[in-house]
C-alpha positions as CSV (number, residue, x, y, z in Angstrom):
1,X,-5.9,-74.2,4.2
2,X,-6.7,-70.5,3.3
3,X,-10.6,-69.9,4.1
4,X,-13.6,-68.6,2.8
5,X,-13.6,-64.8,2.8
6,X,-16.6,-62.4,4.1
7,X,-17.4,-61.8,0.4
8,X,-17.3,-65.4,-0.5
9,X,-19.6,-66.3,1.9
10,X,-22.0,-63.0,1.4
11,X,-21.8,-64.3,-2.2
12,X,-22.9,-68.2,-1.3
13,X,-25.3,-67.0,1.3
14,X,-26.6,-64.6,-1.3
15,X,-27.3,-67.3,-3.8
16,X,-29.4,-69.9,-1.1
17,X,-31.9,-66.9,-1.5
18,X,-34.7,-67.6,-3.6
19,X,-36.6,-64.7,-6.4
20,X,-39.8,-64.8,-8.1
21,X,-37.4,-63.9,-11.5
22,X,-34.1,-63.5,-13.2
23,X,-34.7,-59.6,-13.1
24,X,-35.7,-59.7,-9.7
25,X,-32.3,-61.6,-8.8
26,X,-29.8,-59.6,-10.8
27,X,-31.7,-56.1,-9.6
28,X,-31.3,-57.6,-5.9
29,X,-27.0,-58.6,-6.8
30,X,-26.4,-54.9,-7.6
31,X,-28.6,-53.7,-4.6
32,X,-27.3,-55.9,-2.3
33,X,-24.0,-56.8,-2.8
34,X,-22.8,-53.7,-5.4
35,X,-21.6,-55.3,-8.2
36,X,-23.4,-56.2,-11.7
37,X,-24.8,-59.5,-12.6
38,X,-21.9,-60.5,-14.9
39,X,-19.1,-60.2,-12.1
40,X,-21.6,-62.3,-9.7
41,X,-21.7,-64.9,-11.9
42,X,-17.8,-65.0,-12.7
43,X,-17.0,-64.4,-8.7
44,X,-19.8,-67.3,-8.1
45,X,-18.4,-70.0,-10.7
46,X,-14.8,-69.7,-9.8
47,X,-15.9,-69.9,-6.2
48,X,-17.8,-72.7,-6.4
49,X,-14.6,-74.8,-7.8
50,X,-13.1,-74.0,-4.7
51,X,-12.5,-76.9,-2.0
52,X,-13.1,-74.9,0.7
53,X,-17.0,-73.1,-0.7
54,X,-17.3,-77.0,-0.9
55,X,-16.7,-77.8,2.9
56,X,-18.6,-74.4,4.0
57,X,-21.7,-75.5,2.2
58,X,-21.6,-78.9,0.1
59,X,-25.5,-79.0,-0.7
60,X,-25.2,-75.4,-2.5
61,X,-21.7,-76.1,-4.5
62,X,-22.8,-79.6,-5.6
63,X,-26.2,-78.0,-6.6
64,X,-24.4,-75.4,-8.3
65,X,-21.9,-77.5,-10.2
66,X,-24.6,-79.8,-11.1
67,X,-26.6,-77.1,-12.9
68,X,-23.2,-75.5,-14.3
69,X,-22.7,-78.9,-16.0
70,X,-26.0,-79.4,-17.4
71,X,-26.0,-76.1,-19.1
72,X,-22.3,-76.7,-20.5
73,X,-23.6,-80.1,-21.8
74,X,-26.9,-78.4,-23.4
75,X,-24.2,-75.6,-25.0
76,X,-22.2,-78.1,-26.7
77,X,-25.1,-80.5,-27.8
């Protein structure tokens, strides 16, 4: 079973971090880890499908795919 990767995990240890706003969190993506707020968010939902972000932190993915769904249902009510 292929695991996590150092960025994978930077990006799931990045995301338990708490900001006082959105602008504050996407100004702190591109500081800290380099890359724009779009890419985050595409790296951190295809990540967050994976079985293994799942074993490395199960609270964080189920939160995570929890909220993901919520907002899809919102979209398509």
């Amino acid at each position: 079973m292929p695991a996590l990767s150092e960025r994978d995990m930077r990006l799931l240890a990045f995301e338990r971090g708490t900001w006082r706003s959105a602008g504050a969190k996407e100004q702190a993506i591109t500081e800290t880890l380099g890359i724009t707020a779009t890419r985050y968010y595409q790296l951190l939902n295809e990540l967050i499908d994976s079985p293994e972000a799942l074993m490395f932190d199960p609270v964080l993915v189920k939160r995570l795919r929890a909220q993901r769904a919520r907002r899809q249902r919102m979209r398509s009510a």
